[in-house]
N, C-alpha and C positions, 0 to 999 in steps of 0.2 A: 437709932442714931441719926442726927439731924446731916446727912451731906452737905449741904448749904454754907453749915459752920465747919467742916473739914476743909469743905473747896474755897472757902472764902481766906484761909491761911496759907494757900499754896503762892512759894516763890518759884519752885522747881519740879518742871513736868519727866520724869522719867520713864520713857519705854521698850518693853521688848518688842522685838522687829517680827519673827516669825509666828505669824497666828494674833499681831496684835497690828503694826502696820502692813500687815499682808494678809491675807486670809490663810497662810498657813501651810500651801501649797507649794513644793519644788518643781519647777518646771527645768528638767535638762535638755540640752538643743544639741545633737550632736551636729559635730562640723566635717566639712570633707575631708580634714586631716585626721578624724576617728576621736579627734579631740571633743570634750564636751564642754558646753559654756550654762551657767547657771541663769535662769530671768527669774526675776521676783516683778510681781505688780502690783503699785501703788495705787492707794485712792487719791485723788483729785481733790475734794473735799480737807479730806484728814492734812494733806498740804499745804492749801491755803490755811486749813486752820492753825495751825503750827509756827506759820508766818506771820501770823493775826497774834498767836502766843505771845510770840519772841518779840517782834514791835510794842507788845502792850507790856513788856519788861519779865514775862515768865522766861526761865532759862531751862533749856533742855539740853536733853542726852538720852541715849541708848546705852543700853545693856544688853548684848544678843549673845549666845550660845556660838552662834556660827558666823565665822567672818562671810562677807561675800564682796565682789566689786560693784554690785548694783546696791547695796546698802551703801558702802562705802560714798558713792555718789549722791544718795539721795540726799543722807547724811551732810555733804558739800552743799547739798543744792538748797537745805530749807537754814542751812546757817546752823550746827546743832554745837553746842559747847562741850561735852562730852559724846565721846563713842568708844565705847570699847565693841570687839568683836573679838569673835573666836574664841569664848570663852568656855566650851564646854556648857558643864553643868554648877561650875563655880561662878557665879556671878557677884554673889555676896562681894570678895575681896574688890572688884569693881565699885560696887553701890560704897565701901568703906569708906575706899580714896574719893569719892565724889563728896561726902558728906563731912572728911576732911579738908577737901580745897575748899567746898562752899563754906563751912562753917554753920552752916543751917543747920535748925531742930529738927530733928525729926518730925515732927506736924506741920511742917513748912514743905515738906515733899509729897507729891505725890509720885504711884508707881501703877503703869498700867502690866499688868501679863495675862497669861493665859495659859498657863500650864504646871508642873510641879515643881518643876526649877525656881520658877520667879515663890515662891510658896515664903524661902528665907526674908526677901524684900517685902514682898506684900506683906508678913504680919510684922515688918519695922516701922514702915512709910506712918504719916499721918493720917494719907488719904490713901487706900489701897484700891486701884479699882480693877476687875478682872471683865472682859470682852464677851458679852452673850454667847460667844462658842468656846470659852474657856471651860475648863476641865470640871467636874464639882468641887476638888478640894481648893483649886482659887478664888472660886464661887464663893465660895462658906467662909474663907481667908479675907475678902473684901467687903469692905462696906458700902460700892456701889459697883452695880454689875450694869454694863452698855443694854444700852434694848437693840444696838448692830451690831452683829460682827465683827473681828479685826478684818483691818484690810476693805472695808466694806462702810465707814464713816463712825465705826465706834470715838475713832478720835477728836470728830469735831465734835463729837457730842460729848466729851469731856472737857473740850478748852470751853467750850461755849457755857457749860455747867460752872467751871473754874470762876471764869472772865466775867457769868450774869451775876454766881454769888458776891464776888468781886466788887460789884457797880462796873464797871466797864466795859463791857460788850458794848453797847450802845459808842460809846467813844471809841473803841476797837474798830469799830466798823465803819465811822464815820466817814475814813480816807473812800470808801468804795462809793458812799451818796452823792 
Protein backbone atom coordinates (compact mmCIF):
# COMPACT_ATOMS: atom_id res chain seq x y z
CA UNK A 1 0.00 0.00 0.00
CA UNK A 2 1.58 3.09 -1.38
CA UNK A 3 1.12 6.01 1.91
CA UNK A 4 2.11 8.70 -0.19
CA UNK A 5 -1.32 8.20 -2.12
CA UNK A 6 -3.39 7.75 1.20
CA UNK A 7 -1.53 11.08 2.73
CA UNK A 8 -1.75 13.04 -0.21
CA UNK A 9 -5.89 12.77 -0.03
CA UNK A 10 -5.95 13.96 3.54
CA UNK A 11 -8.48 17.04 4.41
CA UNK A 12 -8.87 16.01 8.16
CA UNK A 13 -6.31 15.01 10.68
CA UNK A 14 -7.93 13.09 13.57
CA UNK A 15 -6.31 12.11 17.00
CA UNK A 16 -6.48 10.30 20.13
CA UNK A 17 -4.93 12.05 22.94
CA UNK A 18 -3.72 9.47 25.37
CA UNK A 19 -0.74 7.23 24.06
CA UNK A 20 -0.99 9.20 20.86
CA UNK A 21 -0.40 13.16 21.90
CA UNK A 22 1.14 12.10 25.07
CA UNK A 23 3.10 9.16 25.54
CA UNK A 24 0.31 7.59 27.41
CA UNK A 25 1.23 8.28 30.89
CA UNK A 26 -1.17 9.59 33.97
CA UNK A 27 0.50 11.72 36.01
CA UNK A 28 -1.75 12.52 39.44
CA UNK A 29 -0.34 15.59 41.68
CA UNK A 30 -2.11 15.33 44.87
CA UNK A 31 -2.86 18.78 46.43
CA UNK A 32 -2.73 19.94 50.13
CA UNK A 33 -6.49 19.91 50.07
CA UNK A 34 -6.04 15.84 49.53
CA UNK A 35 -7.59 16.91 46.24
CA UNK A 36 -5.72 15.37 43.16
CA UNK A 37 -5.06 17.38 39.85
CA UNK A 38 -4.40 15.38 36.49
CA UNK A 39 -0.89 16.66 34.20
CA UNK A 40 -0.55 15.14 30.77
CA UNK A 41 2.68 16.28 28.70
CA UNK A 42 2.83 17.53 25.44
CA UNK A 43 5.56 17.35 22.73
CA UNK A 44 6.75 20.65 21.45
CA UNK A 45 7.21 19.45 18.01
CA UNK A 46 3.83 17.41 17.48
CA UNK A 47 2.42 21.41 18.34
CA UNK A 48 4.06 23.25 16.15
CA UNK A 49 3.33 20.66 13.68
CA UNK A 50 -0.45 20.82 14.15
CA UNK A 51 -0.23 24.58 13.69
CA UNK A 52 1.86 24.11 10.60
CA UNK A 53 -1.50 21.58 9.83
CA UNK A 54 -4.14 23.88 10.27
CA UNK A 55 -2.46 27.04 8.60
CA UNK A 56 -1.78 24.79 5.59
CA UNK A 57 -5.74 24.25 5.59
CA UNK A 58 -5.71 20.41 7.17
CA UNK A 59 -8.73 20.57 9.80
CA UNK A 60 -8.32 18.76 12.97
CA UNK A 61 -9.98 17.13 16.01
CA UNK A 62 -9.61 14.82 18.82
CA UNK A 63 -11.39 11.92 19.80
CA UNK A 64 -10.18 10.81 23.45
CA UNK A 65 -11.84 8.26 25.88
CA UNK A 66 -11.16 10.50 28.89
CA UNK A 67 -11.93 14.11 29.32
CA UNK A 68 -9.15 16.03 31.13
CA UNK A 69 -8.65 20.17 31.62
CA UNK A 70 -5.03 19.81 30.25
CA UNK A 71 -6.41 18.35 26.90
CA UNK A 72 -9.24 20.60 27.05
CA UNK A 73 -6.54 23.57 26.86
CA UNK A 74 -4.20 22.17 24.56
CA UNK A 75 -7.04 21.53 22.35
CA UNK A 76 -7.70 25.73 22.75
CA UNK A 77 -4.32 26.45 22.40
CA UNK A 78 -3.40 24.63 18.83
CA UNK A 79 -6.98 25.91 17.41
CA UNK A 80 -8.54 22.19 17.09
CA UNK A 81 -12.16 22.17 15.13
CA UNK A 82 -13.54 19.13 16.92
CA UNK A 83 -12.91 17.81 20.48
CA UNK A 84 -14.78 15.41 21.96
CA UNK A 85 -13.67 14.10 25.43
CA UNK A 86 -14.86 11.61 27.84
CA UNK A 87 -15.92 9.24 25.77
CA UNK A 88 -15.30 6.10 27.15
CA UNK A 89 -14.77 3.45 24.91
CA UNK A 90 -17.32 4.59 22.36
CA UNK A 91 -15.71 6.85 20.19
CA UNK A 92 -17.20 5.64 17.00
CA UNK A 93 -20.52 7.81 17.56
CA UNK A 94 -18.02 10.90 17.82
CA UNK A 95 -15.93 10.05 14.54
CA UNK A 96 -19.86 9.79 12.97
CA UNK A 97 -20.83 13.34 13.80
CA UNK A 98 -17.53 14.63 12.59
CA UNK A 99 -17.86 12.94 9.16
CA UNK A 100 -21.48 14.19 9.19
CA UNK A 101 -20.55 17.90 9.76
CA UNK A 102 -17.44 17.64 7.37
CA UNK A 103 -19.18 15.84 4.74
CA UNK A 104 -15.86 14.34 3.82
CA UNK A 105 -15.11 10.62 2.27
CA UNK A 106 -13.77 8.68 4.15
CA UNK A 107 -10.22 8.54 2.29
CA UNK A 108 -10.04 12.18 2.91
CA UNK A 109 -9.51 11.39 6.90
CA UNK A 110 -6.96 10.38 8.45
CA UNK A 111 -6.90 8.79 12.16
CA UNK A 112 -4.01 8.52 14.50
CA UNK A 113 -4.49 5.82 17.72
CA UNK A 114 -2.86 3.56 19.67
CA UNK A 115 -4.86 1.24 21.30
CA UNK A 116 -8.16 -1.11 20.79
CA UNK A 117 -10.57 1.54 21.18
CA UNK A 118 -9.53 3.67 18.31
CA UNK A 119 -9.47 -0.18 16.28
CA UNK A 120 -13.60 0.94 15.01
CA UNK A 121 -11.98 4.24 13.36
CA UNK A 122 -8.71 3.12 12.13
CA UNK A 123 -10.35 0.27 9.95
CA UNK A 124 -13.01 3.39 8.50
CA UNK A 125 -10.42 6.29 8.06
CA UNK A 126 -8.58 6.31 4.56
CA UNK A 127 -5.37 6.77 6.03
CA UNK A 128 -5.18 4.88 9.41
CA UNK A 129 -2.08 5.38 11.09
CA UNK A 130 -1.18 3.79 14.56
CA UNK A 131 2.13 5.39 16.94
CA UNK A 132 5.32 2.92 17.29
CA UNK A 133 4.05 2.21 20.91
CA UNK A 134 0.62 1.25 19.86
CA UNK A 135 -0.88 -1.94 20.69
CA UNK A 136 -0.37 -4.88 17.62
CA UNK A 137 -3.89 -5.00 16.86
CA UNK A 138 -3.69 -1.09 15.76
CA UNK A 139 -0.59 -1.98 14.19
CA UNK A 140 -2.01 -4.55 11.84
CA UNK A 141 -5.44 -2.05 11.59
CA UNK A 142 -3.10 0.79 9.94
CA UNK A 143 -1.41 1.28 6.95
CA UNK A 144 1.39 3.28 8.42
CA UNK A 145 2.91 2.87 11.89
CA UNK A 146 5.13 6.24 13.33
CA UNK A 147 8.98 5.15 13.62
CA UNK A 148 8.18 7.69 17.39
CA UNK A 149 6.12 7.22 19.95
CA UNK A 150 2.98 9.09 20.84
CA UNK A 151 3.67 11.98 22.89
CA UNK A 152 7.21 11.88 21.82
CA UNK A 153 6.96 13.57 17.77
CA UNK A 154 4.89 10.67 16.17
CA UNK A 155 2.87 13.67 15.16
CA UNK A 156 4.92 15.63 13.23
CA UNK A 157 6.00 12.88 11.55
CA UNK A 158 2.64 12.53 10.22
CA UNK A 159 1.70 16.07 9.26
CA UNK A 160 5.07 16.32 7.55
CA UNK A 161 4.29 12.90 5.77
CA UNK A 162 0.48 14.31 5.05
CA UNK A 163 1.87 18.03 3.87
CA UNK A 164 5.41 16.36 1.65
CA UNK A 165 2.92 13.96 -0.08
CA UNK A 166 0.65 16.98 -0.43
CA UNK A 167 3.59 19.29 -2.27
CA UNK A 168 3.39 21.76 0.62
CA UNK A 169 5.69 21.29 3.25
CA UNK A 170 8.03 23.33 1.67
CA UNK A 171 5.33 26.20 1.47
CA UNK A 172 4.11 25.18 5.06
CA UNK A 173 7.28 26.08 6.32
CA UNK A 174 8.14 28.82 4.47
CA UNK A 175 6.59 31.57 7.23
CA UNK A 176 9.67 30.14 9.49
CA UNK A 177 12.72 30.94 6.69
Amino acid sequence: MDVNRLAERIELLLLDVDGVMTDGKFLFVPMPDGSVVEAKAFDSQDGSALGIARRSGIRLGIISGRGSPAVTRRAQELKFEFVYLGLGRKKIDAFSEIVAKTGLQLERICYIGDDVQDLPILRRVGFPVAVANACPEAKSSSAYVTSRSGGAGAIREVVELILRAQGRWETAIAEFL
